[in-house]
C-alpha positions as CSV (number, residue, x, y, z in Angstrom):
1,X,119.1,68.6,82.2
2,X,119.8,70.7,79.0
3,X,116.4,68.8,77.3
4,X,114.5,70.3,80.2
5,X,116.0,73.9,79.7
6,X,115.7,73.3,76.0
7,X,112.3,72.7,76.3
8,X,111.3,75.4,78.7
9,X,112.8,77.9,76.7
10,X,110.9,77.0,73.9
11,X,107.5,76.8,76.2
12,X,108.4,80.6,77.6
13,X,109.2,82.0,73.7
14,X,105.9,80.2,72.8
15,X,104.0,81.6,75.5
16,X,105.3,85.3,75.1
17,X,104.6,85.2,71.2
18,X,101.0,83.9,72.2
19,X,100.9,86.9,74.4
20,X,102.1,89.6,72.0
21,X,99.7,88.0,69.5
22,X,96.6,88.8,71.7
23,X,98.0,91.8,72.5
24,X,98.2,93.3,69.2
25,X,94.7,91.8,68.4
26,X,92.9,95.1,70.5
27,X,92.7,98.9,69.6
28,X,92.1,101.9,71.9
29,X,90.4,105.0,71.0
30,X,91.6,108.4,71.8
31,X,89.1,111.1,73.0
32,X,90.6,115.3,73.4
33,X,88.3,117.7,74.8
34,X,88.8,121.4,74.4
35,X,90.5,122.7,77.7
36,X,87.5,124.3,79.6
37,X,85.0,121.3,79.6
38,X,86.2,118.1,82.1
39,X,84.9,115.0,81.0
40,X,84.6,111.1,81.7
41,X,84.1,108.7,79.6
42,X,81.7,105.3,80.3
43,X,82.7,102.7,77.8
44,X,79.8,99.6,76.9
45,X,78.7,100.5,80.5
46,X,82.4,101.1,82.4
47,X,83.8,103.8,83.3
48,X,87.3,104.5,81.9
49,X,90.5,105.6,83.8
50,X,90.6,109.2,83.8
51,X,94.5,110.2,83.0
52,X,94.3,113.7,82.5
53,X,90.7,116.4,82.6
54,X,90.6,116.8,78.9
55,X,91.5,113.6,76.9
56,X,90.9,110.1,77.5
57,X,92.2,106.6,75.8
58,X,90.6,103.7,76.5
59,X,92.5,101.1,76.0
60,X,92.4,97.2,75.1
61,X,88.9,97.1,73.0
62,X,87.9,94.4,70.2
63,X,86.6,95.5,66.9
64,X,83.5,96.3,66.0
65,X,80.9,98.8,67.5
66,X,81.7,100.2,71.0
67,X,79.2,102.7,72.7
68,X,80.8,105.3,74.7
69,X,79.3,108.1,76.7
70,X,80.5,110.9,77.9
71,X,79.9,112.5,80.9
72,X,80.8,116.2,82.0
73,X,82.4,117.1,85.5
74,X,79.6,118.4,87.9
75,X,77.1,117.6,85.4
76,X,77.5,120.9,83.9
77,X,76.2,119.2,80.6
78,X,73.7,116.4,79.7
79,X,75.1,113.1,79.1
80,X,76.3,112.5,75.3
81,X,76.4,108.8,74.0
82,X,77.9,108.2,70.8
83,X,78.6,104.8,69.2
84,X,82.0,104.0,67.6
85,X,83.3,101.9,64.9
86,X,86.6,100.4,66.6
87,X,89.4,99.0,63.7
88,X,91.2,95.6,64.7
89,X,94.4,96.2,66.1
90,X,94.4,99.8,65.7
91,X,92.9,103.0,66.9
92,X,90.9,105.8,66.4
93,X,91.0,109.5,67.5
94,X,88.5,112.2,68.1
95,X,88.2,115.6,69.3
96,X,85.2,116.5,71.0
97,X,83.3,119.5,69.5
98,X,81.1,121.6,71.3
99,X,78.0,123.1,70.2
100,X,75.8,125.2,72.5
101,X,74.8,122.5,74.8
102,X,75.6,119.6,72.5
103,X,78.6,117.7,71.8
104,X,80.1,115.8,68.6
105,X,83.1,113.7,68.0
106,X,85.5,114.9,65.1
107,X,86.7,111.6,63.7
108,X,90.6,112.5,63.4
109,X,91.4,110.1,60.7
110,X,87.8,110.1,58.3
111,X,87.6,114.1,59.3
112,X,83.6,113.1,59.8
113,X,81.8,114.1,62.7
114,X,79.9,111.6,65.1
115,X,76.8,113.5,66.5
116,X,75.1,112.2,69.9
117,X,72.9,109.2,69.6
118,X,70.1,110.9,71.3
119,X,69.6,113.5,67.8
């Protein structure tokens, strides 16, 4: 009997550390808007959870290149599609800057800006 607990504690620690492991493997990005303009934000083609009107994280993304688009509450603006660069296991934070009828993302961490993919 105490084999079999033995072992099925080590199988459960195992599991958990495989689980924490992937876990830690994905990044999220971090999106604030300015506090007049709602957004949403469609992410490779999904929309994301909307937590608050004027930020956004989307969570659980690999590395590499993720396009994101943003999409304004009563279509009061165009759609803006940016492509980011996501880290491994990390994150990335922009604020979104508003010119006339065009947006850009200020890149928190390079202080670069992103413009729309359309320009």
């Amino acid at each position: 009997m105490k084999k079999v607990t033995v072992h099925l504690a080590i199988f459960t620690c195992l599991l958990l550390g495989s689980n924490v492991s992937t876990a830690q493997d994905n990044s999220y990005i971090y999106i604030q808007g300015d506090k007049q303009t709602p957004f949403y934000v469609k992410c490779d083609g999904k929309m994301a959870q909307r937590f608050g009107k004027n930020y956004c994280i989307v969570p659980n993304l690999h590395a590499g290149q993720v396009n994101i688009e943003l999409l304004f509450q009563q279509n009061i603006f165009p759609p803006q599609s940016f492509t980011v660069q996501v880290p491994t296991a990390g994150h990335r934070g922009f604020l979104l800057d508003r010119q006339n009828n065009s947006f850009r993302l200020y890149d928190i961490d390079t202080r670069t800006y992103i413009n729309d993919n359309k320009k």
